[in-house]
N, C-alpha and C positions, 0 to 999 in steps of 0.2 A: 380216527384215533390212531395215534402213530402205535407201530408194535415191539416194544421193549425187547430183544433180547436177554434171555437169563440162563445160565449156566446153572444145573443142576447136578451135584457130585453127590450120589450116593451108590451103591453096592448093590441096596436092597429092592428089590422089581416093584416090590407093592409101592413103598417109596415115587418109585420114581413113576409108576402108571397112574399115582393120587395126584401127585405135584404137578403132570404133565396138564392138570386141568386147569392150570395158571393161562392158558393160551385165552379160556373165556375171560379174562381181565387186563387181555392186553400185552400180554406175556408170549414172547415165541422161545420156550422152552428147549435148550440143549443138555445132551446128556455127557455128564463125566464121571467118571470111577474113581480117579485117586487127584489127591493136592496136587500133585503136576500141573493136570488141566486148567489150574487156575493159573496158574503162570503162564502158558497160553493162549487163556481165556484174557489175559491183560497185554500180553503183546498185539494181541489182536483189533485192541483199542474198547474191550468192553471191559462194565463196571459191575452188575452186578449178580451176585450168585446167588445160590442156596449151596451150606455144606452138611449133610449127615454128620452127626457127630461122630458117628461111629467108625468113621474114614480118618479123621483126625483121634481116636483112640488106636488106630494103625502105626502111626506117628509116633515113634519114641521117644519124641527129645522135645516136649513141649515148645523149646524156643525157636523148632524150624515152623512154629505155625505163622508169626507176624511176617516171615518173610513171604509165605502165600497169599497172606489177608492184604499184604503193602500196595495201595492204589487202588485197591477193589471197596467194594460195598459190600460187604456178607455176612448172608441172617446163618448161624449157623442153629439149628434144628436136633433137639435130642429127645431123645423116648423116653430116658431116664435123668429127670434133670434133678439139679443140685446148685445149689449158693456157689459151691466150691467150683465146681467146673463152668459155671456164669462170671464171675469172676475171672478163671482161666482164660476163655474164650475171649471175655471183652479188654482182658489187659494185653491180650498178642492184636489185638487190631479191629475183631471184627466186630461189626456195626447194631448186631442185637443176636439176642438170644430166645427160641421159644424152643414150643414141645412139637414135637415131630407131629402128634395128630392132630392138631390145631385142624378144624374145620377149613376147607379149600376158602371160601370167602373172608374166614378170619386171617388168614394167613396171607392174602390180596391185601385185605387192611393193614398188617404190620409190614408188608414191602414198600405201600405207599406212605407210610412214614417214616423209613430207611431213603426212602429216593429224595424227599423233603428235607433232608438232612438231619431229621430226629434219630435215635436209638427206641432200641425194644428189648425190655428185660422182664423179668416176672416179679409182679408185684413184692411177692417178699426180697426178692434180693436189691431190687430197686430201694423199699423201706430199708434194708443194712449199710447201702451203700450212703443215705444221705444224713441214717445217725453218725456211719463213721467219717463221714466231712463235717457236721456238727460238732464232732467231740475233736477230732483234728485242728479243725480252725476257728478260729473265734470271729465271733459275726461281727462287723465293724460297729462302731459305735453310731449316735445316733447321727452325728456330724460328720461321719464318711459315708451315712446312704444315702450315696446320689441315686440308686435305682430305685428308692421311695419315692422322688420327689414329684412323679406323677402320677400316684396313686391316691385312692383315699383311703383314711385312717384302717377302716373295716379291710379293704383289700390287701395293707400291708401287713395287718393280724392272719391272713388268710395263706399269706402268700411264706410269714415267718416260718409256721406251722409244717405246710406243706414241704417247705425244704429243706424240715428233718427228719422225714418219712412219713409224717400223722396222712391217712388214707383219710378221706373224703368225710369217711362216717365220725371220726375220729375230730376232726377239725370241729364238724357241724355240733359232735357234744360238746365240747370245750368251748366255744361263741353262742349256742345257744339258738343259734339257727339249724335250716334245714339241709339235706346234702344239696338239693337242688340249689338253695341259696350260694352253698360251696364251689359248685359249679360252674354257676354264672360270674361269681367273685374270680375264679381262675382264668375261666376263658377272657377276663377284662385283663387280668394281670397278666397274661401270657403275652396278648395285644399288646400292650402299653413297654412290656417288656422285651420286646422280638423276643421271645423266647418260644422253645414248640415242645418241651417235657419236663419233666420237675428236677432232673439230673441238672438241666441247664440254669434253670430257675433258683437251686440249691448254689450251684456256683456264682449266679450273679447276686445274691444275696449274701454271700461270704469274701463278695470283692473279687472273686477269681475270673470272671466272666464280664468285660465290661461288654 
């Protein structure tokens, strides 16, 4: 198994002695203290990080963050999270958002869908983000979804739902099936739709994503 380098900027020692355990999944863990380092850390010809939030609350001018995230892949990690600072975070660049104590294996999982080219946000702010492209955009009509047209009926009722935040259990009461069924209908529609999160899935459903 090849071994990924990952930059790790935080301050905090507990931080960085939990995160150092990334090395069991493939991870050769480097340590950084401040946004510099990723500047660095990308001349250097590496892509991905981990940022403490609380390094980037150091930072006072919100808009020097996109110029550290520019080229990089970065989950940035907070203790104390919020809609409002998930938002902040992923409109300056970086590539997902979670909680700082995320179990070490959980946190393995959200790397490896940042490396695959997906995003990681937290469920509710994930749900605000794809009512406010619902109510932003209007979903084409029935004769501009060309992303329907290799789905079936059930999968496109499935697929509608899902890309304006309805979570799994939510879908399954309104068709009347089970989550499990939910599930299976996604992971077909995901397939048929190159698609790898419902962010993406929401935009190709509103014509933004061909």
């Amino acid at each position: 198994m090849q071994v990924q380098p990952i930059l790790i900027v935080t301050q905090d020692v507990s931080f960085w002695e939990c995160w150092q355990s990334l090395r069991e999944f493939g991870k050769k863990p480097y340590r950084g203290i401040g946004l510099p380092d990723l500047l660095n850390w990308r001349r250097e010809g590496n892509v991905l990080a981990l940022v403490d939030m609380a390094c980037l609350n150091q930072s006072s001018v919100q808009e020097e963050w996109s110029t550290y995230f520019d080229g990089l892949c970065v989950l940035v990690l907070s203790a104390y999270m919020s809609d409002a600072e998930g938002h902040s975070v992923l409109a300056k660049g970086a590539s997902g958002y979670a909680h700082s104590h995320l179990p070490i294996d959980s946190l393995a999982l959200v790397i490896r869908t940042l490396e695959s080219g997906g995003m990681w946000l937290g469920r509710n702010l994930l749900q605000k983000i794809l009512h406010d492209i619902d109510q932003r955009l209007p979903v084409p009509s029935v004769h501009e979804e060309s992303w329907a047209t290799t789905l079936s009926s059930r999968e496109v009722e499935v697929a509608r739902l899902a890309a304006v935040g309805d979570s799994n259990a939510e879908i399954a009461l309104k068709l009347c099936i089970t989550e499990r069924t939910v599930r299976a209908h996604l992971s077909a529609v995901f397939d048929k739709l190159r698609v790898d999160d419902r962010l993406k899935l929401a935009l190709k459903v509103h014509g933004i994503h061909r």
